[in-house]
N, C-alpha and C positions, 0 to 999 in steps of 0.2 A: 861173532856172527855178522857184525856188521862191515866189517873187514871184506867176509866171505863175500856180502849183498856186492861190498864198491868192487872188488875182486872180478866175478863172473862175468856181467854183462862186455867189461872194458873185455879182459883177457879172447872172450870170442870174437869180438870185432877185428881184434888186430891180428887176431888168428887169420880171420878171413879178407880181412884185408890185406894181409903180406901174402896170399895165395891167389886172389883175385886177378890181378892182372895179369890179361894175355900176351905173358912177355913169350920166352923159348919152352918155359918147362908145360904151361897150359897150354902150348901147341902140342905137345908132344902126347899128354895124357889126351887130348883129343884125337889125335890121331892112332894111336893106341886103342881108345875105346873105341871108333870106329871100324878100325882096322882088323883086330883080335877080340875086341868084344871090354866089357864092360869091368871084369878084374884088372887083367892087363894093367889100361888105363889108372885104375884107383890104387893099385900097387906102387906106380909108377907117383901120384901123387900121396903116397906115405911117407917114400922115399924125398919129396920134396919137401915134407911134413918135419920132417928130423932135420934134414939141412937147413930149415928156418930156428926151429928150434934152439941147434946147437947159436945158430946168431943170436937168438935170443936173450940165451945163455950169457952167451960173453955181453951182451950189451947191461943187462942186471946185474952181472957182475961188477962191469968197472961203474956202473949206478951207484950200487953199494957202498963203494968209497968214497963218493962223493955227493954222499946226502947234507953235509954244512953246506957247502958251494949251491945246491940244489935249492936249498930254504930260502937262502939268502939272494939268489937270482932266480928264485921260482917263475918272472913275470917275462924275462927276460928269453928263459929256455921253453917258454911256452910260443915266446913268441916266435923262436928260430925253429920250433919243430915244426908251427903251424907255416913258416915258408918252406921246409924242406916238401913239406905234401903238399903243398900249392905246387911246387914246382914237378911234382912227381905225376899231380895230376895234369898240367898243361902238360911233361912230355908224354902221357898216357893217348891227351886227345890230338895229339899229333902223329901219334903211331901208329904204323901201317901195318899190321901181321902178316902181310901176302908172303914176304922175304922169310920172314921165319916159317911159317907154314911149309915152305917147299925144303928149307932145310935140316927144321926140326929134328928130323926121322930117323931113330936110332934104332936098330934090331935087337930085337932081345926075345930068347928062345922062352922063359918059363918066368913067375911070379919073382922069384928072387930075383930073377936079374933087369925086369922092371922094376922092381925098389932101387937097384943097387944103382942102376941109369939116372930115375929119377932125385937119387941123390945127388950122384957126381956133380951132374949138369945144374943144380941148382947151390951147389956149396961152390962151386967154382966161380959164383959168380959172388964177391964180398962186398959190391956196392949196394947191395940188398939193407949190409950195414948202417946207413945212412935212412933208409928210408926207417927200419927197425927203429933207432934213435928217436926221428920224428916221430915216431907213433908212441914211444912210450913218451915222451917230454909233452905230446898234445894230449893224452890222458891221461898225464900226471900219474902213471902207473905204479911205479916202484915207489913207496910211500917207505919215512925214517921208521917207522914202529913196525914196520913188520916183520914178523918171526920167521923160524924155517916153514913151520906149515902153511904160513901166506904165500909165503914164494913157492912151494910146490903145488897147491894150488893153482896158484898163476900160470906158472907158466905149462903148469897139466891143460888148464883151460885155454891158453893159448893153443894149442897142439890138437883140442879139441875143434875151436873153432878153425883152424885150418882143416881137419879129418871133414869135418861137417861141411866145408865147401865144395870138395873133390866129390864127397860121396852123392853130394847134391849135381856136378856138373858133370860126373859122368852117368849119372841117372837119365839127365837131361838130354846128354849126347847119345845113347844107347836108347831113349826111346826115339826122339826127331833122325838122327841115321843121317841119310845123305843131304839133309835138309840146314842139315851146318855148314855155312860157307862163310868166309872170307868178310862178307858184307855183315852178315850176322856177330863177328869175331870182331870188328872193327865198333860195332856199335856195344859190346860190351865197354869194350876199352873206354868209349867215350862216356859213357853212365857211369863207370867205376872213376874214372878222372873227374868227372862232374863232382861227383859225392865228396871224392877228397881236397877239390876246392874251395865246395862250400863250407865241409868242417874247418878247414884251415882258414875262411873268411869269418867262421864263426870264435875260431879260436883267438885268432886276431882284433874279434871284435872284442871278445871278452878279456883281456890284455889291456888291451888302449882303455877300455872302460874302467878297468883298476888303476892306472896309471893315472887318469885325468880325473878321479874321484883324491 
């Protein structure tokens, strides 16, 4: 059970954290949910849901194998996950969505085939890799003891808290309507980079404070 406690809270964070940024594919359910209405969109972000996943996947996996290395540089891969999301979050507050916003725009006639988009367009892109990485090495996620039912678990909760993002931001986009713009879309970006700066300063703090004790 206490497994399950460390388990849940991490696995939805990074759930909604690897979904959060308004890179191409939260253009798209945006434009989706506005455009066709409120399924559309969240279809389109299940579909992004799986293609993190499957990252997911493979990133536990080759964890797996390398839980000695992990133990024995625990301080070390804390501290390079905590710069991968420093840096993910400064190019977050650097980012512009105007450009993807006009490009985003993929048609698609029925539910399946906004899954099937928002998969494509989100597994094509593999540097998502990197950020997955840092996220599990800054929450120390994938722990040596745990079994197969900690891992499915995990990464069920994972998958949840990405479902839970989408189902919350096309709620949000389907009641405000034309009232989402650009300036609105840029100040997410910057509050979600902010966030991931601070964890990764706080990660870092926590790191050097092992080190120099």
């Amino acid at each position: 059970m206490e497994e399950i406690l460390y388990i849940l809270p991490r696995g939805i964070a990074i759930g909604v954290l690897i979904s959060a940024p308004m890179g191409p594919i939260g253009m798209l359910v945006i434009q989706r949910t506005l455009g066709k209405g409120r399924w559309p969109g969240f279809f389109t972000g299940i579909g992004a849901s799986l293609s993190d996943l499957i990252y997911c996947l493979l990133t536990g996996f080759c964890l797996s194998f390398m839980t000695g290395f992990i133990d024995s540089h625990q301080l070390a891969i804390q501290i390079i996950g905590s710069v991968v999301i420093a840096s993910f979050g400064y190019y977050l507050l650097l980012k512009n969505p105007t450009r993807t916003l006009r490009t985003a725009d993929i048609k698609a006639s029925n539910c399946w085939s906004d899954f099937v988009t928002g998969f494509l367009l989100t597994v094509s892109n593999p540097l998502i890799l990197f950020f997955i990485i840092g996220l599990f090495a800054r929450f120390n996620f994938i722990l040596p003891e745990f079994t197969l039912p900690h891992h499915i678990v995990a990464y069920a909760t994972i998958f949840g808290g990405a479902m839970l993002w989408w189902w919350g931001i096309t709620t949000l986009v389907n009641r405000l309507g034309k009232r989402i713009n650009v300036r609105s879309l840029k100040l997410i970006n910057r509050i979600i980079g902010l966030m991931l700066m601070a964890m990764a300063a706080v990660g870092l703090g926590m790191a050097l404070y092992e080190i120099i004790l």
